[in-house]
C-alpha beads as a LAMMPS data file, in Angstrom:
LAMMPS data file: protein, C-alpha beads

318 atoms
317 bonds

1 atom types
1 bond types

-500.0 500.0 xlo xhi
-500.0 500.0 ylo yhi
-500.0 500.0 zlo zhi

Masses

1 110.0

Atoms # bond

1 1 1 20.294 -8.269 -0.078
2 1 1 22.726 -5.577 -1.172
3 1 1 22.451 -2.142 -0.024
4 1 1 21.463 -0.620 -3.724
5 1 1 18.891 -2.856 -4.141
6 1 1 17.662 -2.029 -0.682
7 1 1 17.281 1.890 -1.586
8 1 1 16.029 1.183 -4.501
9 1 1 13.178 -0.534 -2.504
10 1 1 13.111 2.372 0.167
11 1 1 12.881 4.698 -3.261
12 1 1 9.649 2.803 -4.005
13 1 1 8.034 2.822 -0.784
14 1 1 8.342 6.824 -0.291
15 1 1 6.890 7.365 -3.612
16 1 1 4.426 4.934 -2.808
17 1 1 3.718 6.615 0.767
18 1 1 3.392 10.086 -0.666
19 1 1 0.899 8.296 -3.112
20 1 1 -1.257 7.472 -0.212
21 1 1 -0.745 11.073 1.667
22 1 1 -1.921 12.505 -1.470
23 1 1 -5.425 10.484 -1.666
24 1 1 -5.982 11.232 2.044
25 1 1 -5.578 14.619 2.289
26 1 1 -7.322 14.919 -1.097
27 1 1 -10.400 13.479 0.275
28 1 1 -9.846 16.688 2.582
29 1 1 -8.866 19.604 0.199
30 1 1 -11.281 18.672 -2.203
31 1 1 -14.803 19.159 -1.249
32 1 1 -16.114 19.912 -4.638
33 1 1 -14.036 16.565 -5.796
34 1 1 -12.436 18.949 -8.525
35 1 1 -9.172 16.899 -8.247
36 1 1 -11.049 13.557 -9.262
37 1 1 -8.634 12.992 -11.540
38 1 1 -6.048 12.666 -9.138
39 1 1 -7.778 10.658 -6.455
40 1 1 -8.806 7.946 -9.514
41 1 1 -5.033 7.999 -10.842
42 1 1 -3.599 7.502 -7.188
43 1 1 -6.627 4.838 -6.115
44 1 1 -6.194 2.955 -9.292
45 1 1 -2.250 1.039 -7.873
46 1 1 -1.368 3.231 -5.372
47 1 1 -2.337 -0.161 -2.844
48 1 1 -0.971 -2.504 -5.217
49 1 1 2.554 -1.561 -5.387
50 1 1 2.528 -1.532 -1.623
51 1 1 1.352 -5.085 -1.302
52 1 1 3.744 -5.789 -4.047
53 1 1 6.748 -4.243 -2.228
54 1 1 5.280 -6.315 1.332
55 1 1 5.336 -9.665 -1.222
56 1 1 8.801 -9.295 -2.325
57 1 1 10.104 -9.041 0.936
58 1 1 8.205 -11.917 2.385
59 1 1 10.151 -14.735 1.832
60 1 1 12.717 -14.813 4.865
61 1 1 9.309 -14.527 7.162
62 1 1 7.091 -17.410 5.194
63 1 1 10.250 -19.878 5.984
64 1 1 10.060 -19.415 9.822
65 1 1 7.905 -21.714 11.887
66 1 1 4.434 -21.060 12.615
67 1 1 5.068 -20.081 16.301
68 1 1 7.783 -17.694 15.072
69 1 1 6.606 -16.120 12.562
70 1 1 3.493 -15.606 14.152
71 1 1 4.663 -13.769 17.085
72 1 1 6.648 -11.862 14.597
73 1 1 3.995 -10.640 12.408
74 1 1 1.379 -10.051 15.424
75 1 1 4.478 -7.692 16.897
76 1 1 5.016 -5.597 13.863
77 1 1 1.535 -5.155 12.176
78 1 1 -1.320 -5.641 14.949
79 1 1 0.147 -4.582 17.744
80 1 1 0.420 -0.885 16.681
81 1 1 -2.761 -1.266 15.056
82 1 1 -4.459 -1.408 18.466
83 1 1 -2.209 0.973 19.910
84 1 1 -2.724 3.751 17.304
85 1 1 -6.952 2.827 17.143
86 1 1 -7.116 3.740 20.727
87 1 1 -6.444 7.626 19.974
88 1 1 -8.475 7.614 17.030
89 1 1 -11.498 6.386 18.927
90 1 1 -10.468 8.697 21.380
91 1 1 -10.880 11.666 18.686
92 1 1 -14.095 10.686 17.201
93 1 1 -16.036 10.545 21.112
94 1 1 -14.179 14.080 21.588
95 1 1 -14.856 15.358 18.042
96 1 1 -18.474 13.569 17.128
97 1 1 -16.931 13.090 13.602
98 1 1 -16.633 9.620 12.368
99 1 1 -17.740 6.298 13.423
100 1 1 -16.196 4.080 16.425
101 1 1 -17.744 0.627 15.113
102 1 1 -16.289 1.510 11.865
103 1 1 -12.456 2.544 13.368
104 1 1 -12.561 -0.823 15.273
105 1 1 -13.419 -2.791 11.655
106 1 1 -11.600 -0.676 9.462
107 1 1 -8.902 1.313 10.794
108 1 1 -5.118 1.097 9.368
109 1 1 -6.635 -1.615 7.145
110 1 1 -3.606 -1.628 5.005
111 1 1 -1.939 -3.272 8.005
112 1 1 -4.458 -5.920 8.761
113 1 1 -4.890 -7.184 5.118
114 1 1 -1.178 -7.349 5.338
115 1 1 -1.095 -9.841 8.337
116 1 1 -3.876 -11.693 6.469
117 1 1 -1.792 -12.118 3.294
118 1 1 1.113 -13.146 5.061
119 1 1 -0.604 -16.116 7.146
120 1 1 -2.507 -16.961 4.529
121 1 1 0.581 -17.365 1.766
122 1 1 2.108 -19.092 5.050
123 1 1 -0.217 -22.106 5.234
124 1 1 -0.815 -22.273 1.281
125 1 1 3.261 -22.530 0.815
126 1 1 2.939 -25.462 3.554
127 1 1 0.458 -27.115 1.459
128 1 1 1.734 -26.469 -2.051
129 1 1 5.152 -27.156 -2.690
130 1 1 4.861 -25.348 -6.403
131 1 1 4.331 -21.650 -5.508
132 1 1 1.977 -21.715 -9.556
133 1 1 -0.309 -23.902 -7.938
134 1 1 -0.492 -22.486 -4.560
135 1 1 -0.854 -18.940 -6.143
136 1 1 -3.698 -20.053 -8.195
137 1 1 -5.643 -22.418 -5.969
138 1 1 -5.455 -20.504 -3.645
139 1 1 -6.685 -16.875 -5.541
140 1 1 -9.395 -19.001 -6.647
141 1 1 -10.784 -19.924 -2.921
142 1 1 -10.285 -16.424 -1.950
143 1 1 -13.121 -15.718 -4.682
144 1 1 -15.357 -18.218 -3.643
145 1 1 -14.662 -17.827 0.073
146 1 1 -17.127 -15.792 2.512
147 1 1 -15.865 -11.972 2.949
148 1 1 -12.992 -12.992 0.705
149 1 1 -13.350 -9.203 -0.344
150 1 1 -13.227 -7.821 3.064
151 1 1 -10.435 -4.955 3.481
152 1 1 -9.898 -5.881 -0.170
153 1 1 -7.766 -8.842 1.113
154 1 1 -8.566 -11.072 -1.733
155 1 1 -7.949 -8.491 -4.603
156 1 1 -4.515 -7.021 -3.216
157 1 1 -3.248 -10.924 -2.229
158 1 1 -2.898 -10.921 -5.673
159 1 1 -0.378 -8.337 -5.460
160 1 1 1.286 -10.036 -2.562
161 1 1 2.169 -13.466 -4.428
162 1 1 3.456 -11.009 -7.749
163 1 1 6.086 -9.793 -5.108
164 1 1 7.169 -12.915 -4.289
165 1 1 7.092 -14.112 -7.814
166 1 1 9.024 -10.778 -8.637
167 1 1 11.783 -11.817 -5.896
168 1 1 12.137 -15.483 -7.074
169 1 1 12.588 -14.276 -10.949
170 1 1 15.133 -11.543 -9.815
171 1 1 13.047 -9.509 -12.179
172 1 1 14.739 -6.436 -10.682
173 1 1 18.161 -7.441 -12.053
174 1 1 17.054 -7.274 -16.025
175 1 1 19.591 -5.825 -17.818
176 1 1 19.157 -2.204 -19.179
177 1 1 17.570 -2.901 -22.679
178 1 1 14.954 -5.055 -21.365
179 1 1 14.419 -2.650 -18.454
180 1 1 13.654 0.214 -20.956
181 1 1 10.739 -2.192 -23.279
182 1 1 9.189 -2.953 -20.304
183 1 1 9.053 0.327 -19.029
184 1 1 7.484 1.681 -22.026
185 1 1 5.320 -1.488 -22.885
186 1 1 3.948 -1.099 -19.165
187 1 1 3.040 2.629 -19.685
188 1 1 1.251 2.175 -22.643
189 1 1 -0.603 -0.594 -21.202
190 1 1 -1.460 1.152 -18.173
191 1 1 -2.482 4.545 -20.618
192 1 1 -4.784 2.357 -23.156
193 1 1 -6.440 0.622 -20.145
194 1 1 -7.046 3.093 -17.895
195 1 1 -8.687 5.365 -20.036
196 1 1 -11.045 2.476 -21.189
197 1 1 -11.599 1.306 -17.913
198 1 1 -15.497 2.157 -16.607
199 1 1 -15.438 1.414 -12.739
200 1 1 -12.286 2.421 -10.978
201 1 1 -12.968 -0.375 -8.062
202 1 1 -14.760 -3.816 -7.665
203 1 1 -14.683 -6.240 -4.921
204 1 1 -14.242 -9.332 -6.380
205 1 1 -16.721 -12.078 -5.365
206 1 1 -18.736 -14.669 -7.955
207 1 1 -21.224 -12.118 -8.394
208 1 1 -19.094 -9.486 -9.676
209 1 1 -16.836 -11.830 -11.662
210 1 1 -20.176 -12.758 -13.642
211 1 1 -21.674 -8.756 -13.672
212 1 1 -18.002 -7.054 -13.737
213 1 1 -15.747 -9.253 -15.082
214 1 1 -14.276 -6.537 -17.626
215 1 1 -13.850 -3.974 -14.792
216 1 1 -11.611 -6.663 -12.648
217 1 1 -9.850 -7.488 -15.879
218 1 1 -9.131 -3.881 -16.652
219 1 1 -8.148 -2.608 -12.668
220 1 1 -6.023 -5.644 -12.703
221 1 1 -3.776 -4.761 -15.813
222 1 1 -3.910 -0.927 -15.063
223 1 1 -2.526 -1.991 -11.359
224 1 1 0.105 -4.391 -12.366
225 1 1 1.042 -1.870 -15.385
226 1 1 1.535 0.746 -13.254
227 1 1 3.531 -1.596 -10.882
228 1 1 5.738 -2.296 -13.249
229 1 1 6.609 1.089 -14.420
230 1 1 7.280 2.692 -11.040
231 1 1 9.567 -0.606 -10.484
232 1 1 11.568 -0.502 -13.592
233 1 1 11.935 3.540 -13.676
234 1 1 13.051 3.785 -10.189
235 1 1 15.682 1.405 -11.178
236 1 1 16.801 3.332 -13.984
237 1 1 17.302 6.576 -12.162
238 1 1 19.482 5.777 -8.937
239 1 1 19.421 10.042 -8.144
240 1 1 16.149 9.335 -7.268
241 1 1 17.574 6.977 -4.754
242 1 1 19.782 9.327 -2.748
243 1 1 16.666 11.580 -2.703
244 1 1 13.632 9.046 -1.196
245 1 1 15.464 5.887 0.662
246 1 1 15.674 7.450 4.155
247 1 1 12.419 7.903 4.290
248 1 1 11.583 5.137 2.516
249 1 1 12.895 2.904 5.671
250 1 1 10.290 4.433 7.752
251 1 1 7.056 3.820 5.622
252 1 1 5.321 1.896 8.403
253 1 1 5.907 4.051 10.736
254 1 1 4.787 6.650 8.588
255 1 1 1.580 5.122 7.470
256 1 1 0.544 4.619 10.745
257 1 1 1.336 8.453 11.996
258 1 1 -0.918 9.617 8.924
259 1 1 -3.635 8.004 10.393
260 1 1 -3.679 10.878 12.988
261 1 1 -2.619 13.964 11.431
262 1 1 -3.833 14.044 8.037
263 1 1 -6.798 11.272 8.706
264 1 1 -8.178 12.771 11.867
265 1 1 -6.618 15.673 12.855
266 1 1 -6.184 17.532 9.604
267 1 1 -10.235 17.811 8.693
268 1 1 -10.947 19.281 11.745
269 1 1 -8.717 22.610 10.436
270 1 1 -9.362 22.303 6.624
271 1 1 -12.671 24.634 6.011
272 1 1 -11.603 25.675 2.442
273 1 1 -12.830 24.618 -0.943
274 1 1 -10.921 24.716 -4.056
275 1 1 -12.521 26.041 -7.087
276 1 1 -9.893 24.573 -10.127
277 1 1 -8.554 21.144 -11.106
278 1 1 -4.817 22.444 -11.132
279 1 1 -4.830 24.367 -7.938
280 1 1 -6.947 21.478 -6.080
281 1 1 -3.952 19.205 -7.656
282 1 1 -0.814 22.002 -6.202
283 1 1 -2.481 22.561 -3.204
284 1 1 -2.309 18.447 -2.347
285 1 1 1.343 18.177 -3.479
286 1 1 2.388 20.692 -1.938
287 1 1 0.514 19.748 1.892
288 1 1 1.624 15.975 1.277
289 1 1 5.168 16.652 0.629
290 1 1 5.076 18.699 3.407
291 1 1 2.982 16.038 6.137
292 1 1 5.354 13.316 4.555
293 1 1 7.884 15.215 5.790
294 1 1 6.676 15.742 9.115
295 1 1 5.493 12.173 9.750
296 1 1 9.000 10.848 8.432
297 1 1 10.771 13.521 11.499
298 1 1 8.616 11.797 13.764
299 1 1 9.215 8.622 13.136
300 1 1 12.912 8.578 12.552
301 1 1 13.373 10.296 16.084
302 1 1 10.671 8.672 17.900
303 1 1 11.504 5.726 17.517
304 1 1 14.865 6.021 18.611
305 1 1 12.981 5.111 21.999
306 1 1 13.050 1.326 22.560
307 1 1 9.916 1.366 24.225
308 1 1 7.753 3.991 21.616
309 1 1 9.766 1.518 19.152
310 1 1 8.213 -1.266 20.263
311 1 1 4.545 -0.452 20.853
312 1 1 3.963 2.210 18.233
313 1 1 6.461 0.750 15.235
314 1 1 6.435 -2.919 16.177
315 1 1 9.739 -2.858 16.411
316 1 1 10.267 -1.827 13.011
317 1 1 13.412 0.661 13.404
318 1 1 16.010 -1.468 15.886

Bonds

1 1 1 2
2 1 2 3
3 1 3 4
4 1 4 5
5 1 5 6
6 1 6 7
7 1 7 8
8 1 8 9
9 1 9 10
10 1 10 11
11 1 11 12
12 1 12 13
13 1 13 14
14 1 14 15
15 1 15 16
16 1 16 17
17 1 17 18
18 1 18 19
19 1 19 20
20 1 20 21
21 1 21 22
22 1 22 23
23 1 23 24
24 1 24 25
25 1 25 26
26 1 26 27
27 1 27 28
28 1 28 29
29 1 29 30
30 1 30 31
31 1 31 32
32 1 32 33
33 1 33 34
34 1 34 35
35 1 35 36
36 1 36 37
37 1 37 38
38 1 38 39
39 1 39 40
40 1 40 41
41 1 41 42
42 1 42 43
43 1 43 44
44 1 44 45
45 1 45 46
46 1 46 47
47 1 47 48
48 1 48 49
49 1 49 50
50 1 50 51
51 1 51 52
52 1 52 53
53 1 53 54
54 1 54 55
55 1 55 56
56 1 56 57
57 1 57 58
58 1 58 59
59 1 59 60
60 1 60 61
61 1 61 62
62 1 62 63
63 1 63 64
64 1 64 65
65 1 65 66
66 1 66 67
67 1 67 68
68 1 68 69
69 1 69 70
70 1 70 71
71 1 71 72
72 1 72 73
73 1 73 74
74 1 74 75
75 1 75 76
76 1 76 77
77 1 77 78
78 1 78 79
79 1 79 80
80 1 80 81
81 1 81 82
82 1 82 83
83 1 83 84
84 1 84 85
85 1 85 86
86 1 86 87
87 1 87 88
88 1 88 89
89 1 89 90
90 1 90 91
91 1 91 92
92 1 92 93
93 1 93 94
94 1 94 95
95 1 95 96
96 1 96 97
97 1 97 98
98 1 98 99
99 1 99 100
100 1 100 101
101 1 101 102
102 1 102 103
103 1 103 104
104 1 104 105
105 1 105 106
106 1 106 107
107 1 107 108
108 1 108 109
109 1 109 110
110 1 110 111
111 1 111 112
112 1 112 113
113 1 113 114
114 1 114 115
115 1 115 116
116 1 116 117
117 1 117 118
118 1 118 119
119 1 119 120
120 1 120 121
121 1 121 122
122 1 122 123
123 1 123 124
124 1 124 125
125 1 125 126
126 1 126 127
127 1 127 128
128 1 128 129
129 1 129 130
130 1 130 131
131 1 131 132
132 1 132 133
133 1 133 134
134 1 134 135
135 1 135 136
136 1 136 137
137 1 137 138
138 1 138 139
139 1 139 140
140 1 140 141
141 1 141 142
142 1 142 143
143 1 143 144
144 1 144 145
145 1 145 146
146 1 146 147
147 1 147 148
148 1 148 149
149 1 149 150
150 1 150 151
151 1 151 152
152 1 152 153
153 1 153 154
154 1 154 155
155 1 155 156
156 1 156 157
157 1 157 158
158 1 158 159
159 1 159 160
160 1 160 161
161 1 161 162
162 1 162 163
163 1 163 164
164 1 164 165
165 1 165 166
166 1 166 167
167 1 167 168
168 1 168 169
169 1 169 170
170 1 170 171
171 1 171 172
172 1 172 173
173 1 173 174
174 1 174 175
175 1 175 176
176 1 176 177
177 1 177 178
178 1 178 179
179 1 179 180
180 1 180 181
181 1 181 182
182 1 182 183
183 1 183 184
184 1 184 185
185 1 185 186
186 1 186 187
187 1 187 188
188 1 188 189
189 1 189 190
190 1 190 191
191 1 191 192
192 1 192 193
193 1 193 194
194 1 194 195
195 1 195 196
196 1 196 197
197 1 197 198
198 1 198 199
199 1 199 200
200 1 200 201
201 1 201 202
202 1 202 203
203 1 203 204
204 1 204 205
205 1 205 206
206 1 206 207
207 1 207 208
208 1 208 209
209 1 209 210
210 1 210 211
211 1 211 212
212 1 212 213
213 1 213 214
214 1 214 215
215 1 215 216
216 1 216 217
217 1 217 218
218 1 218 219
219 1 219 220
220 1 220 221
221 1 221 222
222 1 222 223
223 1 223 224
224 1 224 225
225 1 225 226
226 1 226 227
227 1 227 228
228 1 228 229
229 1 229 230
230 1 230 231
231 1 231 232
232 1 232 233
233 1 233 234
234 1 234 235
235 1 235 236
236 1 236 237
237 1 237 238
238 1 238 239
239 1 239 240
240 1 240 241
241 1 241 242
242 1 242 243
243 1 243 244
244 1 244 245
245 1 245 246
246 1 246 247
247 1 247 248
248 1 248 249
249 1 249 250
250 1 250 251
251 1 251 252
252 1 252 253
253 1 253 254
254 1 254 255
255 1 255 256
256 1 256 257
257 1 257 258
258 1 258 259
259 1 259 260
260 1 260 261
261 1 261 262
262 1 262 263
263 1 263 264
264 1 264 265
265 1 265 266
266 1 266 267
267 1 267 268
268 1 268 269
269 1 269 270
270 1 270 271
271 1 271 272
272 1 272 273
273 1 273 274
274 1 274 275
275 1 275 276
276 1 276 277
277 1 277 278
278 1 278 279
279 1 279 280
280 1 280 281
281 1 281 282
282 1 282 283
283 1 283 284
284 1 284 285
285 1 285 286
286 1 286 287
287 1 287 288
288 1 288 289
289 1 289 290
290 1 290 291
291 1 291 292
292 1 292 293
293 1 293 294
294 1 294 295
295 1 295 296
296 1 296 297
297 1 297 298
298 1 298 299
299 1 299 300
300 1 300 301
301 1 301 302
302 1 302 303
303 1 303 304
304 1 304 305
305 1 305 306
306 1 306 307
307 1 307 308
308 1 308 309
309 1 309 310
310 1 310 311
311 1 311 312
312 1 312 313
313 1 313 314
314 1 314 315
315 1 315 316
316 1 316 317
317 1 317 318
């Protein structure tokens, strides 16, 4: 892959990154929820275009063999799962706030719906030599199949196979025109559906496809739409490149570092409620630019460390 197309990637994932600063430390700031706006906005893709960025660079890993790319994927995503749990348990028996059971289900779930996508996709891809088949058999079962909804694997494994469908189609390479209706056709998708839309999540199980179908329909298209934008704008504006991609190569590390600061750490300061929308909205741009910046310093010099490299990155940064 050629280094442009790998900032504009890095571009991506720091927007994406601050997206999910922003909805954590919103849950924070925001006791009287006056920035609802902002947490429905961010909540609506914000996960999507993550597992969309994790699908298109999947392919290299879903060739390996099964012993390979296991070890591989166990190394960067669960390992510092359970090393970064430990001091959030740790925090919640000091503190008294939060749940342990919960933190050893649910925490950094990002990263274990991840590892489920990719060994999933792995074994469908063995047994489905047309990636349209696979895709769809396979998003079917997930439906139908006990706890498919769990962590919301089988709602963002969606996302996963449109990154690898994205990669295969060298969407990224349209030319400038096409780049431009798309851009604009995505937007005013993603405006006219998500201002119709009337539940902003919904697991997705046979139950809700018969009770909620409309709601799936209408988080799916306002997901993908806003996907698409982010994709082809980023593209368009290579300033924003220069800007984002460093710390765009550290967004694991990142999202993992969050978990402590502004997940655990940062309510135990915040005491303050915010009375207006727009300040509630300033207030969180401002704080997540600035915790996105600290988490990135940490990262990129932490992990300079083989070791810390190792355990708390999975080897992410070599």
């Amino acid at each position: 892959m050629n280094k442009s197309r790998i900032e504009y990637f890095d571009a991506i994932k720091a927007f994406a990154m601050f997206l999910v600063i922003c909805g954590h430390t919103l849950q924070y700031l925001d006791r009287l929820q006056t920035g609802k706006c902002l947490h429905d906005f961010i909540y609506s893709f914000h996960m999507p275009l993550f597992m969309m960025i994790s699908g298109y660079f999947a392919s290299s890993s879903l060739k390996k063999n099964f012993s390979v790319f296991m070890s591989k994927k166990i190394e960067q995503l669960i390992l510092p799962v359970i090393i970064w749990t430990i001091p959030l348990l740790v925090l919640i028996f000091l503190t008294g706030r939060g749940n342990i059971i919960n933190e050893l289900i649910g925490s950094y779930w990002f990263l274990r719906t991840l590892f489920a996508c990719y060994v999933f996709t792995w074994g469908i891809k063995k047994i489905f030599k047309n990636d349209v088949l696979g895709f769809t058999v396979s998003t079917v079962l997930l439906v139908f199949l006990p706890k498919g909804s769990f962590l919301q694997f089988n709602w963002l494994y969606i996302f996963f196979w449109i990154g690898i469908f994205f990669k295969k189609n060298n969407l990224e390479k349209m030319n400038k025109t096409k780049s431009l209706i798309l851009i604009f056709f995505s937007l005013a998708i993603f405006i006219v559906t998500y201002f119709i839309q009337h539940q902003s999540f919904v697991n997705i199980n046979p139950i809700t496809i018969k009770t909620n179908s409309i709601d799936i329909i209408l988080n799916f298209f306002i997901a993908l739409s806003a996907c698409l934008f982010i994709f082809f704008t980023f593209r368009m504006n290579k300033k924003w490149h220069t800007i984002t991609k460093d710390i765009g190569k550290y967004t694991l590390g990142i999202y993992l570092v969050q978990g402590i600061i502004v997940e655990s750490i940062l309510p135990l300061f915040l005491r303050f409620t915010i009375q207006t929308t727009l300040f509630t909205i300033l207030v969180t741009l401002l704080t997540s630019l600035f915790l996105l910046f600290l988490c990135y310093l940490f990262v990129k010099y932490s992990s300079k460390n083989q070791l810390v490299n190792l355990l708390l990155f999975g080897n992410q940064y070599k």
